[in-house]
N, C-alpha and C positions, 0 to 999 in steps of 0.2 A: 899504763905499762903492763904488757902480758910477762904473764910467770911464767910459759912455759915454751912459746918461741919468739924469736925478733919478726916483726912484720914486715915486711919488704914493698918500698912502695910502687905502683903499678903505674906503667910507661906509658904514656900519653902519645898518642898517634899524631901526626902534623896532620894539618889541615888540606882538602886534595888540591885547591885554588891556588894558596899561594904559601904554603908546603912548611907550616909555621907550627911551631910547637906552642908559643904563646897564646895564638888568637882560637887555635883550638881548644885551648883552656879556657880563654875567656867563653866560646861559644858552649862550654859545660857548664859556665855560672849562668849565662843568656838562657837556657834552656829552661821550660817550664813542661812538667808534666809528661816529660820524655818526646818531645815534639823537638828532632832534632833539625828537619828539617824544616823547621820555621824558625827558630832559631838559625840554621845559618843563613837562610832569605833574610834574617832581619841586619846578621853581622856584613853580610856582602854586600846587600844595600847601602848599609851604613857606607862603608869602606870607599865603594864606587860614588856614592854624594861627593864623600872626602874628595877623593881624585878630582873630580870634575870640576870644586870648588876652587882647589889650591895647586892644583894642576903638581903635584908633586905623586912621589909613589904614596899610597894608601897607608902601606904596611908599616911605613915608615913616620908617617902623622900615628897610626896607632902605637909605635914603641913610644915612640917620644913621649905622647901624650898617656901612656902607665906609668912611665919614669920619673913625669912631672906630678904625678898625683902619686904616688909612694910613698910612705911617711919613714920618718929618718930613725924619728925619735916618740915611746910611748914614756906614759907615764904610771909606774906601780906602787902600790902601795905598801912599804914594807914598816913591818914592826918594832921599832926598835927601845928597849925599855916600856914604860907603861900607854907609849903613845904611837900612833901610827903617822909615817912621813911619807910623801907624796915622791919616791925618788926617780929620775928620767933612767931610762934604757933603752940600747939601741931594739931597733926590731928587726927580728930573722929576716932573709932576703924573700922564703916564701910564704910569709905569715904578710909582711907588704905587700906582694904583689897579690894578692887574696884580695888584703884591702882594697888598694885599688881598684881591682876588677870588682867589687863590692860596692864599693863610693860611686865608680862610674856608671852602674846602672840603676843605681837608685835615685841617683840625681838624676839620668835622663829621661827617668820614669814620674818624677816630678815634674819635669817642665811642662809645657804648654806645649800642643803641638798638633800634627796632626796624625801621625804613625809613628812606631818605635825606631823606625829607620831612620827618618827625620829628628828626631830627637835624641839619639842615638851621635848620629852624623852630629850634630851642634852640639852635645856633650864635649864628645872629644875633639874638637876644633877648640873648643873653650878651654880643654887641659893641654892643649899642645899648644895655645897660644898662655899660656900660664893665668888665665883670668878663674 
C-alpha cells in the first residue's frame, strides 16, 4: 500500500481480431520476452484450431473455457489462539481470472505436442469440455 498516492490501474486495450478485452490479457500472460507478436500468432492459432474443430465461434470456447477453470474458493491460513486453521475464502474476481490464465498455460505447456498452438488449442478444448 503506498503512503503517499492511490495507484490507478492501467486500461487494457482489446484485441484488434476480435476486439476483446480478456484474450488480450490473456496474450500479456502468453507473452515471453516482449515478443508480442508471437504471442499473438500463438493465441490466434490456437483460437482458429478451436473454430475449425468445434465449428462453434472461438471467443466463445475461450470465455467458457476461463470460467470453467476459475477457482471459487482458496484456502488461508488464519491464526487463531496458539494454532493456526486452514479457513476457505472466496477469491476476488481478478485474482481468478490471473489463475486461470495461469493454470491454462502451464498445463499447455506441459503437455506433449507439437507447437504451443496446438497444445494451447487442446488445453482449452479440455477446460471448455470441463475434463
Amino acid at each position: 500500500m503506498p503512503r503517499r498516492r492511490r495507484i490507478f490501474e492501467r486500461e487494457v486495450l482489446p484485441d484488434p481480431k476480435y476486439n476483446s478485452v480478456i484474450l488480450s490479457m490473456f496474450m500479456n500472460v502468453v507473452l515471453r520476452r516482449g515478443k508480442k507478436s508471437t504471442a499473438e500468432k500463438i493465441v490466434y492459432g490456437a483460437l482458429d484450431l478451436i473454430a475449425e474443430k468445434t465449428k462453434k465461434d472461438a471467443l466463445e470456447v475461450f470465455t467458457q473455457a476461463v470460467d470453467n477453470v476459475k477457482p471459487l474458493v482458496k484456502v488461508v491460513s488464519r491464526r487463531v489462539g496458539g494454532s493456526n486453521y486452514q479457513v476457505p475464502m472466496e477469491v476476488p474476481a481478478k485474482n481468478a481470472q490471473a489463475l486461470a490464465f495461469r493454470w491454462i498455460i502451464s498445463y499447455s505447456k506441459a503437455r506433449s505436442g507439437k507447437g504451443m498452438e496446438d497444445k494451447l488449442a487442446a488445453e482449452l478444448l479440455a477446460a471448455y469440455n470441463k475434463e
